[in-house]
DOLUM-612367 format. One line per field, with one value per residue (C-alpha): y, x, z. Coordinates in steps of 0.1 Angstrom, whole numbers. Layout:
BEGIN
c2	Y;...
c1	X;...
c3	Z;...
END
This chain:
BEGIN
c2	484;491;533;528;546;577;577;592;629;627;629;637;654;662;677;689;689;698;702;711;710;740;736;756;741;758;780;813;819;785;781;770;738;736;697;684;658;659;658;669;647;637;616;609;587;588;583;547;539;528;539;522;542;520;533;524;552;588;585;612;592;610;645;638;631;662;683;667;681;720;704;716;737;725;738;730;718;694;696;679;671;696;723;740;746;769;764;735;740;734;708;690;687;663;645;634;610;583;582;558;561;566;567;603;613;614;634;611;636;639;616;594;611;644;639;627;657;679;681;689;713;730;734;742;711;703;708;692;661;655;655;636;609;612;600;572;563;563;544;516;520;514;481;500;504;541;534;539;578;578;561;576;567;553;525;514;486;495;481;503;533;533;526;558;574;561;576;611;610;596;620;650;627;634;617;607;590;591;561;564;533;528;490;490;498;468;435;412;398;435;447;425;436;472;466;448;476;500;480;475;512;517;494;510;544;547;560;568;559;571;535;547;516;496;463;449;420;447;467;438;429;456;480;487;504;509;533;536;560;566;594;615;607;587;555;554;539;499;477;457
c1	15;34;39;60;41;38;-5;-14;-9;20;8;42;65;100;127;160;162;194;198;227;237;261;282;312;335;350;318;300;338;349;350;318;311;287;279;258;230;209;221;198;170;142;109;72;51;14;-19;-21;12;36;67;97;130;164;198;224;221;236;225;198;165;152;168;143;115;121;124;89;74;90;112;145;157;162;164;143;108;89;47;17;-10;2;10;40;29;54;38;39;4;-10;16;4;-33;-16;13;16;49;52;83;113;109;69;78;99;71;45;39;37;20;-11;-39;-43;-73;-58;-30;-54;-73;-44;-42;-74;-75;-49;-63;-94;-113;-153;-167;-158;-183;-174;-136;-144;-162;-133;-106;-132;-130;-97;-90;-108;-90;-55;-65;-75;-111;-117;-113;-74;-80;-85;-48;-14;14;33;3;9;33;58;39;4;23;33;-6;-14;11;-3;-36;-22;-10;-38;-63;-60;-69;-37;-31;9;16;53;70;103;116;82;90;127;124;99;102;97;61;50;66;48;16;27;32;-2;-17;0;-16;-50;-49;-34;-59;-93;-81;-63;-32;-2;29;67;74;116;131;171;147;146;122;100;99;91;67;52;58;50;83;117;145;184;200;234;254;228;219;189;190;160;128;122;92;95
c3	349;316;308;285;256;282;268;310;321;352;385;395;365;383;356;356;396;412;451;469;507;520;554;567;591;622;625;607;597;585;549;527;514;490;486;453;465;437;397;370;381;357;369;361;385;371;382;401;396;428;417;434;445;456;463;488;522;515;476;477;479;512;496;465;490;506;471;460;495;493;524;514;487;452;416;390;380;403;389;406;383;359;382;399;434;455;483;509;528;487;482;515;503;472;486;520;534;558;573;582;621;628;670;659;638;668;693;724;741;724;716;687;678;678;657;627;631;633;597;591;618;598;559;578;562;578;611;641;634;602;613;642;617;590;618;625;590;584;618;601;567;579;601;632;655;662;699;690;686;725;732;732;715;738;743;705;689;665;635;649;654;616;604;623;606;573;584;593;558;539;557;537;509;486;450;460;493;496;514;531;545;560;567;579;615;617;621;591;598;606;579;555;569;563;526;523;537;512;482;496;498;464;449;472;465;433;455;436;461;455;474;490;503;499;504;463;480;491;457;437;458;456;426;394;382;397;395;409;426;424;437;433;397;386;362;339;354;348;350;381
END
C-alpha cells in the first residue's frame, strides 16, 4: 500500500507529541526527575493501512501506544478520524490494543464470555441478546466456537488466550487495533497463526493496525509501512 502522495484523510494524525516521565528518588522529598520518553512525535496511519512500529526495548514504542489511548500523559496533538478526543471512554469506541502478555490482561476469575461483554456492558451498547449474539460472533471471527465464552482463562493455551484478547478488542468495533508485541510471548508456530489472524481481520474488516513489535520478520510480513524508533524520536515512515 503506497501513501506516499498523502490523497486519504488520516485515521490516526499524531503531531508534535512530547511525553515525559517524572520520578523522585529517596521518597515525596527526594529530588525530581523529569525523564523525556517521547520527542516531538509526528505520525499518520490511514484508513486500512497496518502501520508497523520497531525499536529496540525502553525506546518509547509502548509510551506512544499509551499516548494514542489517553493512557498516560503527553503533549500535543493526537486526532482520530479528524478529531481530538479528550476522553478515553470516546477514544475506546475507535482504538482498542492487544497487549504483549494476554494471561496479565485477563481476569482468570471470570468467564470467557463475560469478559467480551464487559466492554459492551460498559458503552452501554444492545440488549443482552444481541450482546450475547455479538460475543458469539466474534468467538467465531478470531478462530474460536462460542462454546469458549463458557471457559475460564486458566482452561486456555497461550496462543487462545491472546485471540480472546483480540476479540475483547475488536468488539467495540474500533477503526485502529493497536498491537503491542502481541506475538512475543508465543511460540513461533502460534505466533504465525496470530499474525494471520491479524490480516484476515485487516482484510474482512478494513482494520487499520498500529502493528508494535522488535520482530522485522514479523513486520514485513505483515505491514504496509514501517517506522524506527530511537531514543524517543521517530524516523520517517517507509514502505515495507
Amino acid at each position: 500500500m503506497n501513501r506516499d502522495n498523502n490523497d486519504t484523510a488520516s485515521l490516526l494524525s499524531i503531531r508534535h507529541l512530547s511525553s515525559e516521565y517524572t520520578s523522585r528518588n529517596y521518597g515525596l522529598f527526594g529530588k525530581k526527575h523529569i525523564k523525556k520518553v517521547l520527542h516531538d512525535i509526528n505520525l499518520d496511519i490511514y484508513p486500512g493501512e497496518i502501520f508497523g512500529l520497531v525499536g529496540e526495548s525502553g525506546c518509547g514504542k509502548t509510551t506512544l501506544a499509551r499516548c494514542i489511548l489517553n493512557l498516560t500523559a503527553y503533549q500535543g496533538d493526537i486526532f482520530l478520524d479528524g478529531k481530538n478526543y479528550a476522553s478515553r471512554l470516546e477514544r475506546a469506541r475507535l482504538v482498542q490494543m492487544v497487549f504483549q502478555d494476554p494471561g496479565a490482561s485477563l481476569n482468570p476469575v471470570k468467564k470467557i464470555g463475560w469478559l467480551l461483554e464487559e466492554p459492551l456492558v460498559i458503552h452501554r451498547m444492545g440488549t443482552p441478546e444481541e450482546r450475547a449474539a455479538l460475543v458469539d460472533e466474534t468467538l467465531t471471527r478470531v478462530g474460536l466456537d462460542p462454546s469458549y465464552k463458557k471457559r475460564r482463562v486458566t482452561e486456555l493455551s497461550g496462543g487462545q488466550k491472546q485471540r480472546i484478547c483480540i476479540g475483547r478488542a475488536l468488539i467495540l468495533k474500533p477503526k485502529l487495533l493497536i498491537a503491542d508485541e502481541a506475538v512475543s510471548a508465543l511460540d513461533v508456530s502460534v505466533g504465525a497463526q496470530i499474525l494471520n489472524l491479524f490480516r484476515d481481520l485487516h482484510e474482512s474488516l478494513g482494520l487499520s493496525v498500529l502493528f508494535i513489535s522488535h520482530n522485522m520478520n514479523a513486520v514485513e510480513y505483515l505491514c504496509d509501512r514501517v517506522a524506527v524508533m530511537q531514543d524517543g524520536k521517530l524516523s520517517p515512515p517507509a514502505p515495507v
